[in-house]
C-alpha positions in Angstrom: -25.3 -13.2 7.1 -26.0 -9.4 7.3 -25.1 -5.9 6.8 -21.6 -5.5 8.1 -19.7 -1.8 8.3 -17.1 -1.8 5.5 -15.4 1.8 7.2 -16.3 4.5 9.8 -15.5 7.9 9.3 -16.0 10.9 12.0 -15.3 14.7 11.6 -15.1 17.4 13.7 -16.4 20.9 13.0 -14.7 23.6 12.2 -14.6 27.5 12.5 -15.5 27.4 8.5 -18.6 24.3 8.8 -19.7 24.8 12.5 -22.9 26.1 11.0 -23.4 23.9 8.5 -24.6 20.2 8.9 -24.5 20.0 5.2 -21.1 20.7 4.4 -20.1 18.5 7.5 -22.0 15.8 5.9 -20.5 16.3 2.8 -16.7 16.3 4.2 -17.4 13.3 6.3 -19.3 11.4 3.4 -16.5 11.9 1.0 -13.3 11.1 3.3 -15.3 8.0 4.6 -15.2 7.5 0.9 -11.9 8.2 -0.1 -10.1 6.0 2.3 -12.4 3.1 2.1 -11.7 3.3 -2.0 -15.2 3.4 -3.2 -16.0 5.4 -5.9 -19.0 7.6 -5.3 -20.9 6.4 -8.4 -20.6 3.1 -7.0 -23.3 4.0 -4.0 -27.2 2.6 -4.6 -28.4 4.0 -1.5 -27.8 7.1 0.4 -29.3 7.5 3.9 -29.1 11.1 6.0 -30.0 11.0 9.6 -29.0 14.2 11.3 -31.5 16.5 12.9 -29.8 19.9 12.9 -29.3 21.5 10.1 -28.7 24.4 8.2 -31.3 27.7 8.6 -33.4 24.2 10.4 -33.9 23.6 6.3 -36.9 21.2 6.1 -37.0 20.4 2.1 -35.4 19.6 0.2 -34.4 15.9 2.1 -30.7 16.6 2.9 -29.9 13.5 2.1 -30.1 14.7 -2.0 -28.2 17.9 -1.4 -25.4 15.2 0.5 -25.6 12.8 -2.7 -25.4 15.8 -5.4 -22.2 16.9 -3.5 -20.6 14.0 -3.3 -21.3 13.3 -6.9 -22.7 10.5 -6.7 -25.4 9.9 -9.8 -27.0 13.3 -8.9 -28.4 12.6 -12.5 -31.7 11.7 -13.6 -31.4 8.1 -14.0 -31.7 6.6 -17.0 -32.8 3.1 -18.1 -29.9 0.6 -18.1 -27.7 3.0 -16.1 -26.7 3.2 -12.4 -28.6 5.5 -9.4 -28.0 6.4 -6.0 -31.2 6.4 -3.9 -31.2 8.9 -1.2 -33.7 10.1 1.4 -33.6 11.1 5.3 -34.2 9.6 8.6 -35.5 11.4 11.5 -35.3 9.7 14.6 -32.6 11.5 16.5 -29.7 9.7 18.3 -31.5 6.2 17.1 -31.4 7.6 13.7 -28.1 5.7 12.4 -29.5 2.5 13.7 -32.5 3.1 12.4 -31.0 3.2 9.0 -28.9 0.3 9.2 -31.9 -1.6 9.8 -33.1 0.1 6.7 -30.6 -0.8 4.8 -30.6 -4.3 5.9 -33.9 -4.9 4.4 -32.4 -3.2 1.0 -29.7 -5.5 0.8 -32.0 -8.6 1.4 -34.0 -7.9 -1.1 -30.7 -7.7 -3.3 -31.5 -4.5 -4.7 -28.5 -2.4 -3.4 -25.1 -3.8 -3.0 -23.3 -0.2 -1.1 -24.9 1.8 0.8 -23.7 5.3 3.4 -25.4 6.3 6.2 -24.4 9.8 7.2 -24.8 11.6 10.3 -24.4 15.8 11.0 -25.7 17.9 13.2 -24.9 21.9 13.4 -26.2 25.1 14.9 -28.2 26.2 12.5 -27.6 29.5 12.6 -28.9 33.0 12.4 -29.1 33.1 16.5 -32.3 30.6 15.6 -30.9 28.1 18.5 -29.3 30.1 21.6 -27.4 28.1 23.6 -27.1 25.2 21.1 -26.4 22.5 23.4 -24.6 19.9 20.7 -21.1 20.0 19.2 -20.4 20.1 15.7 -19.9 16.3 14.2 -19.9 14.6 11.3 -20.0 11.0 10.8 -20.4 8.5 8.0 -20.3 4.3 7.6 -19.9 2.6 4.6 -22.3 -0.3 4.2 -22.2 -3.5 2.5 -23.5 -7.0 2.6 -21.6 -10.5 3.6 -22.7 -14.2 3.0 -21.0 -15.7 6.4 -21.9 -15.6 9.8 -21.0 -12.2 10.4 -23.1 -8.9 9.9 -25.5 -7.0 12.1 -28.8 -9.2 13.1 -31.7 -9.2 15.7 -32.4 -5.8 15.5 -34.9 -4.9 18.6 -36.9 -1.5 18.9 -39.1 -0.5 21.8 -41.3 3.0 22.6 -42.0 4.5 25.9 -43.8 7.6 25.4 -42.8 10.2 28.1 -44.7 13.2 26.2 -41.4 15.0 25.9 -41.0 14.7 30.1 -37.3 14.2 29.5 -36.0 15.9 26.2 -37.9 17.6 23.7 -37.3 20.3 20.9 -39.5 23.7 20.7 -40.2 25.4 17.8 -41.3 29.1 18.5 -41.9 32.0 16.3 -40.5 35.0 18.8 -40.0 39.3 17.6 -40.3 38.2 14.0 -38.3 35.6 13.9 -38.4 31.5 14.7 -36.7 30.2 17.8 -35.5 26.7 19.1 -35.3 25.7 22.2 -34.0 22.4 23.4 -34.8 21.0 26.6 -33.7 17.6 28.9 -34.0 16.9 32.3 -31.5 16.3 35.0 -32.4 12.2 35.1 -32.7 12.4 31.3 -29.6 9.8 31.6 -31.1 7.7 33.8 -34.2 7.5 31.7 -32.7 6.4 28.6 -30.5 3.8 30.1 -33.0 2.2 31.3 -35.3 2.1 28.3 -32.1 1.6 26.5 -30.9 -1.5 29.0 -34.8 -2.9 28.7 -34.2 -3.4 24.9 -31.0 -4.0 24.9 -32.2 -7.3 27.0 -34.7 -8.7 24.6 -31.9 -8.3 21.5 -29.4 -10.6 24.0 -32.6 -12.5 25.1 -34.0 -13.1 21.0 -29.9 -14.5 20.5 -29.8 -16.3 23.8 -26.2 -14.3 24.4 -25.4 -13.3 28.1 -24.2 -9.9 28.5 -21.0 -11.0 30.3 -20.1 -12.7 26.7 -20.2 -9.5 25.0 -17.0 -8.0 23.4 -18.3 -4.7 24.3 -21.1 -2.5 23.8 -21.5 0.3 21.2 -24.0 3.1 23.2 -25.1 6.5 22.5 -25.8 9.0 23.7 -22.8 9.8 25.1 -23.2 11.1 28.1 -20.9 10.0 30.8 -24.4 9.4 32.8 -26.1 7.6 30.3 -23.2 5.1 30.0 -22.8 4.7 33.6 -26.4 3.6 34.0 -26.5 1.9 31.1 -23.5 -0.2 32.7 -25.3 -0.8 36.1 -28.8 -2.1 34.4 -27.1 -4.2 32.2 -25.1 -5.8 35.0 -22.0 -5.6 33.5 -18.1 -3.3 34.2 -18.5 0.7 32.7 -15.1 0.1 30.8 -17.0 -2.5 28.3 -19.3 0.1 27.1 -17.6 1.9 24.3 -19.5 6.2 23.6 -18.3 9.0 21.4 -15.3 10.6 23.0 -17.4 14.0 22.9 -19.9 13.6 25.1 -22.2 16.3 23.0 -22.3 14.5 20.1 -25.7 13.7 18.6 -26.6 12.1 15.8 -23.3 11.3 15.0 -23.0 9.8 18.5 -23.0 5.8 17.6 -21.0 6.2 14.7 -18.7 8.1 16.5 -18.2 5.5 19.3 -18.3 2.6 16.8 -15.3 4.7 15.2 -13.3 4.6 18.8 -14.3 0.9 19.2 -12.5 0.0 15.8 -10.0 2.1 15.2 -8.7 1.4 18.8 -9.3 -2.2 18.4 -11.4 -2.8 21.3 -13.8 -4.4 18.4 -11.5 -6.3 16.3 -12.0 -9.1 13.7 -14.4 -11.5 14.6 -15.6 -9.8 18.1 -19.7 -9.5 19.1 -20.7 -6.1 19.8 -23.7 -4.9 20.9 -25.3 -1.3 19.6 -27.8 0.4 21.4 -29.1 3.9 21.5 -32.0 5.9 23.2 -33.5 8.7 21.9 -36.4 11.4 23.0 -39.8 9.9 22.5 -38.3 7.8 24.2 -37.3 5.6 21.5 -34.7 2.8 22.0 -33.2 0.4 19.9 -30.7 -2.1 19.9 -29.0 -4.9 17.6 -26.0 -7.4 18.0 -23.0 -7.0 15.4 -20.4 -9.9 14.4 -17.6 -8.0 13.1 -16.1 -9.3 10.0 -13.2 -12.1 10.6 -11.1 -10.3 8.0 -10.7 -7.0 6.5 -12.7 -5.9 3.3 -11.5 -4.4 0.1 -14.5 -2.5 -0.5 -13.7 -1.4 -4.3 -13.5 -5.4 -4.3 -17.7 -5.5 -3.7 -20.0 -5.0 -6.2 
C-alpha cells in the first residue's frame, strides 16, 4: 500500500503566463482538476514546489495564493468543516518527489485523503533573470491513497555537497536593482547521474529488484545528457528511461515525464517504475512506483 497518482497534468506557457509561475500553477492545478473530476473543496493538502516565481516573490508561500485560486477552502476553517492545508517545498528538481514523500506520511497517518502537488517555474520578470535558462511549465498530480499492493514505497534520499561546483543560483543586488544569475557546469549531467544512479541503487537494492526488471524509469532533469548517463551507470538501454519531452523543464520536470510515461502507455496498469531525480546541492532522490492495476474514479475517493 501507498500513495498512488490518481492523474498528471502538464502545461505549457504561454505569451499571456510566461512570466508568471503563479498563474501557470493555477491553470495546471485546475485542469489537472477538472479532468480527474475532483472538486476543489475536496483537496486536504496542497503542496507547491516550484522555485521561480513571480517578481522571485518569497512570502507569502505560493502554495496559499495557488489554493485561494483554485478555490479550494481559501476560508478560515471552521470547526466541523473541511480545510485544505497548503505550504511550499523548496528543493528544486527533487522538489515533486520530495512532496510525494510528504504526502505519504500525511496519508499514513490518515489525516488527508487528496492531496495536489504542483509544479511552475517562470521568468520572473522585470529583466531580474537575463538569460533565464528554463522554459515555462506547469505541472500538477493528483494524489491519493490505495490499500493493495500498489503505490509508491522505499523512498531513498542521499546528499553530496559539491558547494555549488555544478549549479547554483546567485542573488545580486546590481545599479539599483536585484539580479539572478544561474549557473551549471559543462559535466553538470554527468554529476547528477551519478549521484542520481548511486541512489537510485540503494531504492532497487532496499526492494531486492534488479534494474533489468524495471518497466521503465521516471528521471529528471531532462537533459538529454543526464538521461544518457543515467542509462550507462545504471546498466541498463537509454530508451527505458522516460524525461520531460522539453529538455528545459525544471521543477515540473518529473511530472512532466511521468505525464509522457502514462499517457503514452509506456507505464501502464500494473507496471514498476522507478522515479529519480538529482538536484543542485547535489541532492538525489529516488523511490519505486507500482502503478495501480486499474483505473481510478477519483470523485469515487473520499
Amino acid at each position: 500500500m501507498g500513495t498512488i497518482i490518481d492523474h498528471a497534468t502538464v502545461t505549457a506557457g504561454s505569451r499571456r503566463n510566461r512570466h508568471s509561475a503563479l498563474r501557470l500553477a493555477v491553470i495546471t492545478a485546475k485542469a489537472c482538476l477538472d479532468e480527474a473530476g475532483c472538486s476543489p473543496s475536496d483537496l486536504d493538502l496542497l503542496i507547491n514546489t516550484g522555485i521561480y516565481r513571480d517578481r522571485d516573490l518569497g512570502e507569502p508561500a505560493l502554495a496559499a495564493l495557488i489554493q485561494e485560486d483554485i478555490g479550494a477552502n481559501p476560508e478560515d476553517p471552521h470547526a466541523g468543516a473541511h480545510g485544505t492545508f497548503s505550504f511550499d517545498i523548496a528543493n528544486g528538481v527533487c522538489g515533486p518527489l520530495t512532496a510525494l514523500h510528504v504526502i505519504d506520511g500525511f496519508f499514513r497517518s490518515g489525516s488527508v485523503h487528496r492531496a495536489l502537488v504542483v509544479a511552475s517555474d517562470a521568468d520572473p520578470g522585470y529583466s531580474i533573470a537575463q538569460d533565464f535558462p528554463y522554459s515555462p511549465v506547469g505541472g500538477a498530480l493528483l494524489c491519493a491513497w490505495a490499500d493493495d499492493d500498489s503505490g509508491l514505497h522505499a523512498y531513498t534520499w542521499a546528499n553530496f555537497p559539491d558547494g555549488g561546483e555544478s549549479c547554483r543560483t546567485i542573488v545580486s543586488y546590481e545599479h539599483g536593482r536585484n539580479r539572478m544569475r544561474i549557473e551549471a557546469s559543462d559535466a553538470a549531467d554527468d554529476v547528477f547521474a551519478a549521484a542520481a544512479a548511486k541512489v537510485a541503487g540503494e531504492c532497487l537494492d532496499s526492494a531486492s529488484i534488479d534494474p533489468g526488471a524495471l518497466d521503465l524509469i521516471v528521471a529528471a532533469p531532462a537533459h538529454a545528457g543526464f538521461t544518457t548517463a543515467l542509462a550507462s551507470h545504471l546498466g541498463v538501454p537509454a530508451e527505458r528511461i522516460a524525461a520531460a519531452p522539453d529538455e528545459r523543464t525544471h521543477t515540473a520536470a518529473l511530472i512532466a515525464a511521468l505525464h509522457e510515461a502514462t499517457t503514452t502507455g509506456r507505464a501502464g496498469p500494473g507496471s514498476t517504475v522507478l522515479l529519480v531525480a538529482a538536484a543542485a546541492g547535489i541532492t538525489a532522490g529516488a523511490a519505486l512506483y507500482r502503478v495501480p492495476g486499474v483505473s481510478i474514479d477519483v470523485s469515487d475517493r473520499r
